[in-house]
N, C-alpha and C positions, 0 to 999 in steps of 0.2 A: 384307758388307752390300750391299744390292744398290738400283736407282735407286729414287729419291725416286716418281718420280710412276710408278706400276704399279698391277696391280690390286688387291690388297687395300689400299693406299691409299687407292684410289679408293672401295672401299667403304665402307672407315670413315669419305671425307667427306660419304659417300652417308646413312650412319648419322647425321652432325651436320646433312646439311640435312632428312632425315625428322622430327629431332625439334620443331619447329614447327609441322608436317600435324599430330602427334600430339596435341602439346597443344591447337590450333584445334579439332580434331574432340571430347578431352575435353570442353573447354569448351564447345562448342556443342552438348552431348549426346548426341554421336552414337558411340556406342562402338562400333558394328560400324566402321567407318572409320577409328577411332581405332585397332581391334583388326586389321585389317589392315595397316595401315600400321607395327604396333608387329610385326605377325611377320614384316616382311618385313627391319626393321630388325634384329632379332634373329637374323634368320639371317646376313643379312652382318656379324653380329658374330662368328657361327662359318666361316664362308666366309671370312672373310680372313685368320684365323691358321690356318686348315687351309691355306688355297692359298700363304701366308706362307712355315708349315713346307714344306710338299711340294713346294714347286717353289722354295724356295732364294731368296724375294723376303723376306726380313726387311729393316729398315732404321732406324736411330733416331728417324729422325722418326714409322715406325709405332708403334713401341716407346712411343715416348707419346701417340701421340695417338689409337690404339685406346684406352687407359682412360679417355683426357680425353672422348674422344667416346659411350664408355659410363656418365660421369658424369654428362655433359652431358644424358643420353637419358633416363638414371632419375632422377634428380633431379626433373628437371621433370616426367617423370610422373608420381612421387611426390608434389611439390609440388599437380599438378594432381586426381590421387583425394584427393588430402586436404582440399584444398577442395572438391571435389562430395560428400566425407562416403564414399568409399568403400575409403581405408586409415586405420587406427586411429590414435590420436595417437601410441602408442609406437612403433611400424614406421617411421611418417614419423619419428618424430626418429631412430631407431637408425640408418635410411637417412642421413640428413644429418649425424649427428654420426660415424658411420663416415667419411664420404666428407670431411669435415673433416680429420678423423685423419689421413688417406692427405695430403690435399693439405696442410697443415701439418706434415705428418711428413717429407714429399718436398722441402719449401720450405728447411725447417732443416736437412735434414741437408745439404742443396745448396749451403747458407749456410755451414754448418760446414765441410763437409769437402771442397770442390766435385766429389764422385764419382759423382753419384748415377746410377744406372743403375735404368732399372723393370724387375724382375723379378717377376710375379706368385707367388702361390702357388697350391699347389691349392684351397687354402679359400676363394682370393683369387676365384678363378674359377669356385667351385662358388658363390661367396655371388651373381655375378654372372648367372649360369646361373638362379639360384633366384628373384633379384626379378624379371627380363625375365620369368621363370615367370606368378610372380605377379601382374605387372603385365597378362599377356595374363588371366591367371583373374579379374581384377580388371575387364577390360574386360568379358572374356565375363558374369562375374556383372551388369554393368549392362546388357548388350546381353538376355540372354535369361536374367536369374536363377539363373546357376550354383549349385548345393544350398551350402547353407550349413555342414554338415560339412565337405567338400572348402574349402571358403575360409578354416576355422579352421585345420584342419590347414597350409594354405601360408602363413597369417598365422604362427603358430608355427614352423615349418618357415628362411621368411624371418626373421623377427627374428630366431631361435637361430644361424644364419648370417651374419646379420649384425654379430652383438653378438660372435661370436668372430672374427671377421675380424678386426674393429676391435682385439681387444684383441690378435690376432698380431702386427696392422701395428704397436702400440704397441711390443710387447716387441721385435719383430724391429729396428724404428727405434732404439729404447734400447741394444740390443745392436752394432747395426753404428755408431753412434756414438760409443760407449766402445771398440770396436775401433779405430778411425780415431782416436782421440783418441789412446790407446796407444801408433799408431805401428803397426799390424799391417795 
């Protein structure tokens, strides 16, 4: 593991201080700004586990605080289209009661067994890949009325991703906790 404070670090605390522009700009109507500022955050969410992986800078403090700071970013954009009416009531809740799961899941098993190490999965990653998606399609539809096909499809596309994350992270938590309890 390699120093605390480098650059993909730096961008994922670049990604926790973006997310406030974000929601300012949601709120104050302005989605092109909002939409900006949400893809620049999005890519230094893949910019710092690429430069992470390929140049040898992983570290534990990134290890949790790239997801905290991914939680941190969709949440409240979530929180924020769903009060201006432009994600459905069930997406925002799958978003939130997913991201519960994880941070309840991670809390107890930390509690239980004190091992907890963040490991993503690939669904884990694909489901996070999919809202950032959606969130930009969500901006772009308020900035310039994205077709409304294209916004069902990623409305389904996201919940369906998001609603099996959730239930991996359950079985996966369930599973490594009756291991640790075993003894294994």
């Amino acid at each position: 593991m390699g120093q605390v404070i480098n650059i993909p670090n730096l961008l994922t605390l670049g990604r926790i201080l973006l997310t406030p522009v974000i929601v300012y700009f949601i709120l104050m109507d302005q989605p092109l700004q909002a939409l900006i500022f949400m893809a620049v955050a999005g890519f230094t969410d893949m910019l710092d586990g690429a430069i992470a992986k390929h140049f040898n800078m992983r570290t534990t403090v990134g290890a949790y605080l790239d997801p905290l700071a991914d939680k941190l970013m969709l949440v409240s954009t979530m929180v924020c289209l769903f009060y201006v009416d432009e994600v459905p009531l069930f997406v925002f809740l799958a978003v939130i009661f997913r991201d519960a799961i994880i941070i309840g899941g991670a809390a107890l098993y930390e509690l239980v067994t004190r091992s907890l190490r963040m490991e993503p999965t690939f669904l884990s990653k694909s489901t996070t890949v999919a809202q950032i998606f959606y969130v930009l399609l969500a901006l772009l539809h308020m900035a310039y009325g994205f077709p409304e096909t294209l916004m069902l499809i990623a409305v389904w596309v996201t919940f369906g991703l998001t609603v099996a994350s959730g239930v991996q992270y359950m079985v996966l938590w369930t599973l490594k906790a009756v291991h640790a309890e075993k003894g294994g």
